[in-house]
KOLLUMMAR-124305 format. One line per field, with one value per residue (C-alpha): chain; residue in one letter; residue number from 1; x negated, z negated, y negated. Coordinates in steps of 0.05 Angstrom, whole numbers, plus 5000, padded with zeros to 4 digits. Layout:
mol <- A  ...
type <- A  ...
seq <- NUM  ...
east <- X  ...
up <- Z  ...
north <- Y  ...
***
This chain:
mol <- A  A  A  A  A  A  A  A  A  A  A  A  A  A  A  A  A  A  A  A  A  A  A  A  A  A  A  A  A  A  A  A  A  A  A  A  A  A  A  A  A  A  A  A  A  A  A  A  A  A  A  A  A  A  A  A  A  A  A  A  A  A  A  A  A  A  A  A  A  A  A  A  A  A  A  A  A  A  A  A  A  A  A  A  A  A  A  A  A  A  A  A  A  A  A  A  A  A  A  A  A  A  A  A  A  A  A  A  A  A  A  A  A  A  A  A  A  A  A  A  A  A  A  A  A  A  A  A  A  A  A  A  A  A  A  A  A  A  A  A  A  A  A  A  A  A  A  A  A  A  A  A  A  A  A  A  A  A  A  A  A  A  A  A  A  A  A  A  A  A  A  A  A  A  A  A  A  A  A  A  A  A  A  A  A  A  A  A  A  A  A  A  A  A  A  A  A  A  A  A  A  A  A  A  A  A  A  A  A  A  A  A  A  A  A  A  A  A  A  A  A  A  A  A  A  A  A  A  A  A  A  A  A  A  A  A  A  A  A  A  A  A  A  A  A  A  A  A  A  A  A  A  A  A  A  A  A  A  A  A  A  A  A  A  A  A  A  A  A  A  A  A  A  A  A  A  A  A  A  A  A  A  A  A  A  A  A  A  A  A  A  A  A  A  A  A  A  A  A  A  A  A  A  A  A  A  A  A  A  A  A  A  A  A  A  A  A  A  A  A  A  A  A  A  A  A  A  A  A  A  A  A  A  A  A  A  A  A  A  A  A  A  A  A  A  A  A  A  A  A  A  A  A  A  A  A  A  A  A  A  A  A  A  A  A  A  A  A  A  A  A  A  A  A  A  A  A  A  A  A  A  A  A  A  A  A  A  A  A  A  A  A  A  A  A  A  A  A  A  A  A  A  A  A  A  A  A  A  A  A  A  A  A  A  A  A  A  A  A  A  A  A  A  A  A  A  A  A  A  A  A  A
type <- X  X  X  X  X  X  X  X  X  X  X  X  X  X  X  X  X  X  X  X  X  X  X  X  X  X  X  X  X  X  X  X  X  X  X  X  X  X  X  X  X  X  X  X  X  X  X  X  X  X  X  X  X  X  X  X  X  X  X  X  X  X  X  X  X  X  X  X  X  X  X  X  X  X  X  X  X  X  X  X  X  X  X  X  X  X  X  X  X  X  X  X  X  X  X  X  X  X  X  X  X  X  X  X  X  X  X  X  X  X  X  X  X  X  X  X  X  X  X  X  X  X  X  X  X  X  X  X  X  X  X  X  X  X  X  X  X  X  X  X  X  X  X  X  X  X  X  X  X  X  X  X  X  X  X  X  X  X  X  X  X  X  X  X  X  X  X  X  X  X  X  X  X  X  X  X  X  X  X  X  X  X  X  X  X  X  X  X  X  X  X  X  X  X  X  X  X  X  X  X  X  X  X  X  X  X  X  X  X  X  X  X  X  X  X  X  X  X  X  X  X  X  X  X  X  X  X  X  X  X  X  X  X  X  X  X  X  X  X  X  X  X  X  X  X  X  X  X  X  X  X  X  X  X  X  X  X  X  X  X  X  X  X  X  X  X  X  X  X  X  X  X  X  X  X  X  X  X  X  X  X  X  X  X  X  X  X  X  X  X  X  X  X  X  X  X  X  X  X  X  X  X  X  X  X  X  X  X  X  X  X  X  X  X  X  X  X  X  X  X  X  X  X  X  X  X  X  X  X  X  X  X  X  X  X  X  X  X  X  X  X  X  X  X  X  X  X  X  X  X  X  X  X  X  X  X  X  X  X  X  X  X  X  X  X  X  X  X  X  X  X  X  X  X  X  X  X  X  X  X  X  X  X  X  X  X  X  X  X  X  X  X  X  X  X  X  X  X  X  X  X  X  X  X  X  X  X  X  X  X  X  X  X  X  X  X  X  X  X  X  X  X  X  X  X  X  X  X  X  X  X  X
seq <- 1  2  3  4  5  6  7  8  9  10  11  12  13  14  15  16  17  18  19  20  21  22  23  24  25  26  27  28  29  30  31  32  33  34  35  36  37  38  39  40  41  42  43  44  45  46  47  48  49  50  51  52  53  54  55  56  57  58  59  60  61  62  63  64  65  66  67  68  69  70  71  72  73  74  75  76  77  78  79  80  81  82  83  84  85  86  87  88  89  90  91  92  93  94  95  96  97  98  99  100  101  102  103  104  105  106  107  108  109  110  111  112  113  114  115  116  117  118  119  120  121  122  123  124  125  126  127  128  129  130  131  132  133  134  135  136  137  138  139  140  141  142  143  144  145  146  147  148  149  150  151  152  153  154  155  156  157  158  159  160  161  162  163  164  165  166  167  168  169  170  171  172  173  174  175  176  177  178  179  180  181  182  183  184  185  186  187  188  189  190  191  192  193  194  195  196  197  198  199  200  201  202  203  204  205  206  207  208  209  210  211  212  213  214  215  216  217  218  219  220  221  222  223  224  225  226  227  228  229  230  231  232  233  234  235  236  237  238  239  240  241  242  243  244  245  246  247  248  249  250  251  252  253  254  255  256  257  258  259  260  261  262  263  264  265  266  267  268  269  270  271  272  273  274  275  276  277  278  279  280  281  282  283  284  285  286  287  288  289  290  291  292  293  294  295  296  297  298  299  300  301  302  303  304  305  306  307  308  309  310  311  312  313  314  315  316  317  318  319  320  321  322  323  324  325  326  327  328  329  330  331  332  333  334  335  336  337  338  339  340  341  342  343  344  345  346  347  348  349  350  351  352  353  354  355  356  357  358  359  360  361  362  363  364  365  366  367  368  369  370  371  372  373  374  375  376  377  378  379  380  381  382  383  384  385  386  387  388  389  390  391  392  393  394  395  396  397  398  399  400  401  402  403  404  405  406  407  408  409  410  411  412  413  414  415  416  417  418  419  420  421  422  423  424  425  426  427  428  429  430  431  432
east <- 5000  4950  4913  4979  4987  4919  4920  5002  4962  4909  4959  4999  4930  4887  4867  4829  4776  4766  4758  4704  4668  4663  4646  4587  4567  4589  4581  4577  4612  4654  4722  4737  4808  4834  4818  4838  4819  4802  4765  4696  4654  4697  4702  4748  4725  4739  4734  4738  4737  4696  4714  4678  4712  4736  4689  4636  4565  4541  4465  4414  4380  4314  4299  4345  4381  4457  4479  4536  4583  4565  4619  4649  4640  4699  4671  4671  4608  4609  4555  4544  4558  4543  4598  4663  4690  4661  4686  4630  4646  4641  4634  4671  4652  4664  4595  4590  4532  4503  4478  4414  4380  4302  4325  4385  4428  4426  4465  4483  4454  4494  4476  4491  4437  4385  4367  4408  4398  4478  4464  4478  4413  4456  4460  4392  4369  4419  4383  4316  4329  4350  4302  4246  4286  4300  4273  4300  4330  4364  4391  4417  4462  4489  4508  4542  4485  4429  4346  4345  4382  4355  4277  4303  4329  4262  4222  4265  4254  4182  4174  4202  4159  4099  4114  4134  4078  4031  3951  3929  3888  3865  3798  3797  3799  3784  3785  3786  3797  3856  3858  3939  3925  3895  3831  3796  3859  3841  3873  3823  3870  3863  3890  3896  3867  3876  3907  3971  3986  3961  3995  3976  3951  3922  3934  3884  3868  3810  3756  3704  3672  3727  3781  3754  3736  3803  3835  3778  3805  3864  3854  3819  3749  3781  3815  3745  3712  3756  3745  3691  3697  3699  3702  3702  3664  3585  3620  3563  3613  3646  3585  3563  3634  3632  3557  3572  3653  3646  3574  3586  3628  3607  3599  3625  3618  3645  3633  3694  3659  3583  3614  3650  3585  3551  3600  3584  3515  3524  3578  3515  3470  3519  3543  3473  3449  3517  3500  3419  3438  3486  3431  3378  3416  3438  3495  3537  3547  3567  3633  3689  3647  3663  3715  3674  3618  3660  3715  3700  3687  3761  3793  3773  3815  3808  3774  3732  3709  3685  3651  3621  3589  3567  3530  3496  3460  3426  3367  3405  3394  3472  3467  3407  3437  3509  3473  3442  3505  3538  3477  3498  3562  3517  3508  3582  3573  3534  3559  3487  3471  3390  3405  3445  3397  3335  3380  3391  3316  3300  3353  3337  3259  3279  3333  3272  3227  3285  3267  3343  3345  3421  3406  3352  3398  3439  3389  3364  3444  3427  3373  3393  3458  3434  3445  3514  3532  3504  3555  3610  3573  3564  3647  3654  3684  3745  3753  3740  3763  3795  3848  3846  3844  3906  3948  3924  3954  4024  4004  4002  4065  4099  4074  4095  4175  4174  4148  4087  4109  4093  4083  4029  4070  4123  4077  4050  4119  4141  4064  4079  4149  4126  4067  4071  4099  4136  4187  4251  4306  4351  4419  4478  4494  4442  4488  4440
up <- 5000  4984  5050  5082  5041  5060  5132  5142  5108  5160  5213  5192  5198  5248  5272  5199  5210  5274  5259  5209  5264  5314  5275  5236  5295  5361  5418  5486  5531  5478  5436  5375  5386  5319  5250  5220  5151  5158  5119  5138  5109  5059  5047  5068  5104  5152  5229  5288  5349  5406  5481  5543  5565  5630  5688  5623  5656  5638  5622  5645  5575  5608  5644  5614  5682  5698  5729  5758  5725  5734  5690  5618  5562  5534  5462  5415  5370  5301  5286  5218  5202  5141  5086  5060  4992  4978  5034  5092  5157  5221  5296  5337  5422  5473  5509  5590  5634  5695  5761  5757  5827  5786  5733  5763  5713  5647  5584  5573  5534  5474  5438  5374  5364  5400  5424  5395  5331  5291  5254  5284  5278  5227  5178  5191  5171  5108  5076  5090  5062  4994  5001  4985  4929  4896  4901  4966  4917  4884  4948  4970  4906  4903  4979  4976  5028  5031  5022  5086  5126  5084  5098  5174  5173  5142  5198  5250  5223  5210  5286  5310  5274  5291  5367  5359  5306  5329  5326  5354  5319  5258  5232  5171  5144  5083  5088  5017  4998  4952  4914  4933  4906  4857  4877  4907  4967  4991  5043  5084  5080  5128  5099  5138  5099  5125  5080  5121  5121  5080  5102  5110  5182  5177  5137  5156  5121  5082  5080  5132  5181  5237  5191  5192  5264  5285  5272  5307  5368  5361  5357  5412  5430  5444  5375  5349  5370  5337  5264  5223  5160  5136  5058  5036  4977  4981  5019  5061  5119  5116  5115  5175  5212  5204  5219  5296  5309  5281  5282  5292  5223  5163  5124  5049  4979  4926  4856  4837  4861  4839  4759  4765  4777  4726  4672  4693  4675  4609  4586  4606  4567  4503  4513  4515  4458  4413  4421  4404  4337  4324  4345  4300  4236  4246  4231  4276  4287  4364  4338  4380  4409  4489  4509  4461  4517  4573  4562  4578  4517  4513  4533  4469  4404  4331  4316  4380  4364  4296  4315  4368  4316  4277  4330  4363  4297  4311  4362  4398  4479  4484  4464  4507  4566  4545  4550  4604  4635  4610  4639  4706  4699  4715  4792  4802  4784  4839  4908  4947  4979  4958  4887  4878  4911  4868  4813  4826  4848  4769  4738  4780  4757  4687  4684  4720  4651  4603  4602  4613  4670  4677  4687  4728  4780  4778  4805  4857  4890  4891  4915  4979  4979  4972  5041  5034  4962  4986  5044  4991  4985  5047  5064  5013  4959  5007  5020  4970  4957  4895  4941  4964  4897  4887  4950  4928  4865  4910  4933  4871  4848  4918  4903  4831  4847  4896  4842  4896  4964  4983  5061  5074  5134  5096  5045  5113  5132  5060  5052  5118  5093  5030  5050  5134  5139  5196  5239  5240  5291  5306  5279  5286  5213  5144  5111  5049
north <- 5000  4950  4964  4952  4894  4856  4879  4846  4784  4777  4786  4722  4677  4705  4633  4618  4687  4670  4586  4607  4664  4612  4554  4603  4658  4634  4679  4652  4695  4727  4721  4739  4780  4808  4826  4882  4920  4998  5044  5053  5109  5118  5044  4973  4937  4874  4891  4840  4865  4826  4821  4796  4723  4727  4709  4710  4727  4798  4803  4861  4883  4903  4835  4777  4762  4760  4821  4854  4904  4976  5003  4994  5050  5086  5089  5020  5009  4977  4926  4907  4835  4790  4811  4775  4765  4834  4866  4897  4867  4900  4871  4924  4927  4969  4956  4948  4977  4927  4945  4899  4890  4897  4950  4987  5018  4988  4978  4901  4850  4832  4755  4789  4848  4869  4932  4996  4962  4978  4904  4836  4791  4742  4807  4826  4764  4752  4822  4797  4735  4758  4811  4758  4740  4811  4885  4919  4975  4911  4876  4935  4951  4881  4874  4957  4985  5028  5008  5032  4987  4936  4958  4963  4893  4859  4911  4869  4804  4812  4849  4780  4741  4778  4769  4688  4669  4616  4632  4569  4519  4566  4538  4562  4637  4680  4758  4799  4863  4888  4946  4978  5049  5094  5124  5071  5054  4996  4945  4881  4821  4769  4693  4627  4572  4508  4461  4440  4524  4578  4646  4718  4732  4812  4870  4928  4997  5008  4956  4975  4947  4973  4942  4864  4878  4894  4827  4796  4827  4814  4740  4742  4712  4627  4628  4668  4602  4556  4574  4530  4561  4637  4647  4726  4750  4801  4859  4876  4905  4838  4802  4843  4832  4751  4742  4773  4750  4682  4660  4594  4583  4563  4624  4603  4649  4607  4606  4657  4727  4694  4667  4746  4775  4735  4747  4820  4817  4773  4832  4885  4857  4847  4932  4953  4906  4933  5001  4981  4947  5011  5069  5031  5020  4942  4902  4909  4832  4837  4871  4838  4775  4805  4750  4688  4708  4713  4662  4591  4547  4506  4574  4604  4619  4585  4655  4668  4597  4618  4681  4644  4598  4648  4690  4631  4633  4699  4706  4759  4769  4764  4691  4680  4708  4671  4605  4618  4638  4566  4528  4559  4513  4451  4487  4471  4402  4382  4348  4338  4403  4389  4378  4432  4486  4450  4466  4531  4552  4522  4560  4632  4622  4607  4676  4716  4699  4717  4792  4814  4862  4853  4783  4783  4831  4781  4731  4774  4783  4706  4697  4745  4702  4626  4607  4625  4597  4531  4529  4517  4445  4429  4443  4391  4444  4443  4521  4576  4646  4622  4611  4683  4706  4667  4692  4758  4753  4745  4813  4847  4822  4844  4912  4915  4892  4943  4990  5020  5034  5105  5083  5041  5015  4995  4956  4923  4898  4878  4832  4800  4783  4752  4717  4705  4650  4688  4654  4686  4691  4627  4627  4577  4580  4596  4653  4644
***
């Protein structure tokens, strides 16, 4: 009865459902005829059928061009279409074949969908809309479908983005590794820089040298030429990569990976200097001091403050390689690219005489790398990874709302939703 009821309803205004389909998703060379609601896999739902307009041109779906009519099917397909007041809404069509002069035989083109896709463009767009909003699992519950048409819908927004992206005018880049997987999984990320647009352009498997080089192909050797500035951390298969695509760029490692790997080697020399004062019968005085080492000075605690204090009292190697580690800071401080690499030549000979192998590692990654860490001062301090490290961050959180995807394809399509700056399909109306 109630179906009955709601259906005799639509009957009486079938001018206010078609007002709002033409005024929101206007198809040129076809009507809106009737509504109706039916059960649909078990469900209501709100149908509208679609016919051709009379003397309406009919379009070849393998080349674009008008065509003439082959034939018209007998069967009616249901496209999805944004939902109602709760209720799924279906476009229902009875699709026509053309007798194209170039392709022959072919199934028509239909403004609506594309392909033998069973949801409109407008719906595919709705779901991937929210679905950079909520988990896929989530946006699929609330809008009473599956994750799978809701993964298919962000694969066919992200396919069209991919194909009508722009790759012109990139001149700056920074390529990174991210960890997606247990047991060392790792993904080469590829992210445009440049301050007016900061967006993921590559997502490749692994991090070898093949990965990095396959996004150099596909930019293509013109757009290779255009980039000044590369930033990517020590990676030698990076660093091998960049050096013979992009030799003309500057070639920038910033002071996030080099303070990482010094903190590294100030945490080294406080384990092995712990377990010394324990083996030998000491106090153990180094007894929760890790982060009043590692942490920056203002960053620290009332109580890391204090035991701070109290252990720069002691002539420990952890405190002489902690200050050496904050004298480092001064590096950063500099703007003149001479200054700044007298500074650091001072500082490397002064680390080689403290005696702290950890340490003096350290200054030997430098030293190999000093040509490099002084291109950060001669880009002005305008591009660093710390802006990969940030975007990067985006990707961990994409991963974690999606609670791991098990397909590294699908993770590929779900990154370049979140962070491509992708273009999507045009749309007479913004249903979200």
């Amino acid at each position: 009865m109630e179906l009955e009821r709601v259906t005799r309803w639509l009957t009486t205004i079938p001018m206010r459902i078609r007002t709002i389909l033409n005024r929101c998703h206007y198809l040129k060379s076809f009507v809106y005829e009737k509504e109706q609601i039916e059960v649909i896999s078990g469900q209501e739902a709100l149908v509208v059928e679609v016919v051709p307009r009379k003397n309406g041109q009919v379009i070849c779906s393998g080349c674009g061009a008008a065509a003439r009519g082959y034939d018209r099917g007998r069967q009616a397909r249901l496209f999805s279409f944004v939902p109602l007041w709760g209720y799924p809404v279906y476009l229902r069509y009875v699709m026509r074949r053309v007798n194209c002069s170039d392709c022959g035989v072919k199934v028509e083109q239909v403004p609506w969908s594309a392909g033998k896709s069973p949801r409109t463009r407008a719906y595919e767009v709705f779901l991937a809309r929210w679905g950079r909003r909520l988990s896929w699992q989530e946006v699929a519950r609330v809008f009473h479908t599956s994750w799978e048409q809701v993964y298919r819908s962000v694969e066919s927004v992200v396919s069209y983005g991919l194909a009508h992206r722009s790759l012109d005018d990139i001149q700056a880049i920074g390529a990174d590794e991210v960890q997606y997987r247990r047991g060392h999984q790792y993904l080469t990320v590829v992210y445009q820089l440049d301050s007016g647009c900061r967006r993921l352009l590559y997502v490749g498997k692994k991090r070898t040298v093949k990965s990095l080089l396959r996004f150099f192909r596909e930019l293509d050797p013109v757009r290779c030429q255009a980039i000044k500035y590369v930033c990517s951390d020590m990676w030698k298969p990076y660093l091998k990569v960049i050096k013979k695509k992009v030799p003309q760029a500057l070639h920038i490692l910033d002071r996030f990976h080099i303070v990482v790997l010094l903190n590294k080697a100030v945490d080294e020399v406080r384990r092995q200097e712990t377990q010394r004062l324990k083996r030998d019968g000491y106090e153990e005085v180094l007894t929760h001091s890790r982060y009043c080492f590692l942490k920056n000075e203002s960053n620290l605690t009332d109580r890391q403050a204090m035991k701070l204090e109290e252990l720069l009292q002691y002539d420990l190697k952890s405190v002489r390689a902690y200050l050496l580690k904050e004298s480092f800071q001064g590096f950063w401080q500099y703007s003149s690219p001479y200054w700044a690499e007298r500074f650091l030549q001072l500082w490397c000979a002064r680390a080689m005489r403290s005696k702290l192998e950890p340490v003096k590692k350290f200054v030997k990654t430098v030293r190999r790398h000093q040509p490099l860490m002084m291109n950060w001062f001669k880009a002005k301090k305008a591009f660093s990874s710390g802006i990969v490290e940030g975007l990067n961050r985006k990707i961990n959180l994409v991963t974690r709302k999606a609670y791991g995807f098990k397909s590294y394809d699908v993770l590929k399509i779900a990154l370049f939703h979140a962070l491509g700056d992708l273009p999507e399909p045009e749309l007479t109306h913004s249903f979200c």
